[in-house]
C-alpha positions in Angstrom: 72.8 132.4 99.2 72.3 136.1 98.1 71.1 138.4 101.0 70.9 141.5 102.2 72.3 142.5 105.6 68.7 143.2 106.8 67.3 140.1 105.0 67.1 136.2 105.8 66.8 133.5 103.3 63.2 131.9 104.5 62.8 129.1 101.1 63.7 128.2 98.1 61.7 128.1 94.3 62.3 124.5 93.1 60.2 123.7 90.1 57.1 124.2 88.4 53.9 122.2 89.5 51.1 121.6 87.2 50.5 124.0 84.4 48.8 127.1 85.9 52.1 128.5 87.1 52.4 127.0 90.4 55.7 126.0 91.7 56.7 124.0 94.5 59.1 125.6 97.3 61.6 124.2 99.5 60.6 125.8 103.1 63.5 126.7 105.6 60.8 127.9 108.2 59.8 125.6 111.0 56.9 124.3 110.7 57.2 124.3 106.6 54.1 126.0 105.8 55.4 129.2 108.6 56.9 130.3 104.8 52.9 131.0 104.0 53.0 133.5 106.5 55.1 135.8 104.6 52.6 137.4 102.2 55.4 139.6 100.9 58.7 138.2 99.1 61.7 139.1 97.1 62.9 136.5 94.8 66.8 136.5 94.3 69.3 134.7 92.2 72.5 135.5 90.8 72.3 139.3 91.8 68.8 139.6 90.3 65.9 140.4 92.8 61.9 140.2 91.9 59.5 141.3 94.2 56.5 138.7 94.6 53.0 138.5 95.9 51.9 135.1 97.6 48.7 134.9 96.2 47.7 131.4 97.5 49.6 128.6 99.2 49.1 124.5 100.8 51.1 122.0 102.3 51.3 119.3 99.3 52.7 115.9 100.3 56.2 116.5 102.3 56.9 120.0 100.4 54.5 123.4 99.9 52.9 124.6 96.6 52.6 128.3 95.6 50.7 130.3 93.5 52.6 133.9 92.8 50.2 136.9 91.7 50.8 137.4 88.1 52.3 134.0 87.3 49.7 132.5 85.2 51.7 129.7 83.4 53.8 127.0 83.2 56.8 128.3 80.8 57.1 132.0 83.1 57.0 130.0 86.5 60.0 127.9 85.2 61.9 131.2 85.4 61.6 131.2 88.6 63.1 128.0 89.7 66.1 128.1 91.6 65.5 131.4 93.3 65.7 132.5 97.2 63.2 133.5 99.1 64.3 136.3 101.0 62.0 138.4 103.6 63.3 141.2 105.9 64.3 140.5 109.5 61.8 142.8 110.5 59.2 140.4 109.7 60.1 137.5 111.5 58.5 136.8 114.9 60.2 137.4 118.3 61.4 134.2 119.9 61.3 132.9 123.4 64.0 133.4 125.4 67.1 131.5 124.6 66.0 130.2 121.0 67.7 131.9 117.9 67.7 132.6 114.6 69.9 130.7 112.5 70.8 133.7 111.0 72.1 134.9 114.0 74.6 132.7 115.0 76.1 132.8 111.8 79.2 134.8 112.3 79.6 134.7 115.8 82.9 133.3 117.4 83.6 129.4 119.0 85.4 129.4 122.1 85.7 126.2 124.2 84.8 126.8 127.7 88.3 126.9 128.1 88.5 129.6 126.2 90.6 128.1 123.0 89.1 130.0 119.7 87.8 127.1 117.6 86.4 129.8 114.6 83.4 131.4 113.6 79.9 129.9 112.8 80.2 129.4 109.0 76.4 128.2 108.4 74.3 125.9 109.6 72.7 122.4 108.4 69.9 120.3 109.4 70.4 116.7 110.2 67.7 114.3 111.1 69.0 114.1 115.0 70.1 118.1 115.6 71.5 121.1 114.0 75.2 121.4 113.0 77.4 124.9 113.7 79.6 124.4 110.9 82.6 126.6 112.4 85.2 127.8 110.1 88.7 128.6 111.3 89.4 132.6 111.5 92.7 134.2 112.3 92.6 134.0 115.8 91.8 130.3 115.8 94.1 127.3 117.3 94.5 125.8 114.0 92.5 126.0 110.7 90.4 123.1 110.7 86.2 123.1 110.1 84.4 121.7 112.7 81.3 120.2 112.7 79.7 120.6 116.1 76.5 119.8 116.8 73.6 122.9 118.2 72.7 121.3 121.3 72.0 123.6 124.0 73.4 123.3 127.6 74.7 119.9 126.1 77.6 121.1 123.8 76.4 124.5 123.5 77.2 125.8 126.9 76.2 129.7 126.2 74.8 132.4 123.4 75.9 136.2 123.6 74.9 137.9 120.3 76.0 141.7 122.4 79.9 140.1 122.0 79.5 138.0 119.7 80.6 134.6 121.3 79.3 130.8 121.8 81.0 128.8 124.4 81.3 125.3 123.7 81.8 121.9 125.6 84.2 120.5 122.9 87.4 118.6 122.4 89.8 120.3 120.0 90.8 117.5 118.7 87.2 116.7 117.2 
């Protein structure tokens, strides 16, 4: 996904619905219509970014529905299909104490609380039961294997420091 440093990635543009140049977007924000909240967005694909103006927006069956100021038909909203949503950091709301952004963790190094370097927080994924750190190996790792170890706090994930950069896992190596 193309971002900026200062930037997250909060949906996606995934095709055109009806024929007054509404489209339907895939919402990373939780709940799903949070992405309505952002009045402001930059569109970005493949380098190219376009600033857009929600202009309307409702939750439509399991996905949302947009209407984009200026986008007045079917054919120019199809040109917009496939882009990212991108808003600055800024934006986003403060969270509670010991929740996270995923954006956050991404990056960050995997040490068991043993302290054996598993890698570095690839990405994330959502799964039905919990998120998923996806940790890539790095240089300092203990081999070069991904790992696919689930984000469940005080369960597996034992602690968060974004000052050093570090989350401590309860996790067998050999998983």
């Amino acid at each position: 996904m193309a971002q900026r440093p200062q930037e997250t990635v909060i949906g996606r543009i995934t095709a055109v619905f009806g024929i007054k140049g509404w489209l339907k977007v895939y919402s990373y924000t939780d709940p799903l219509d949070g992405i309505l909240d952002y009045r402001n967005w930059t569109a970005v694909f493949e380098g190219k970014r376009i600033p857009l103006e929600l202009e309307e927006g409702r939750r439509h069956g399991p996905g949302i529905v947009v209407k984009l100021k200026g986008i007045d038909d079917r054919n120019k909203a199809a040109t917009y299909c496939g882009f990212d949503i991108v808003v600055p950091q800024s934006e986003l709301p403060d969270l509670p104490e010991g929740e996270y952004y995923w954006y956050q963790l991404e990056g960050l190094r995997v040490e068991t609380i043993s302290g054996e370097v598993l890698g570095v927080v690839d990405h994330m994924i959502e799964t039905g039961a919990n998120d998923v750190l996806v940790v890539k190996s790095s240089p300092e790792s203990i081999d070069q294997k991904e790992r696919l170890i689930p984000y469940l706090p005080e369960q597996v994930v034992k602690s968060i420091d974004l000052t050093s950069g570090l989350i401590v896992v309860d996790w067998d190596v050999e998983f």
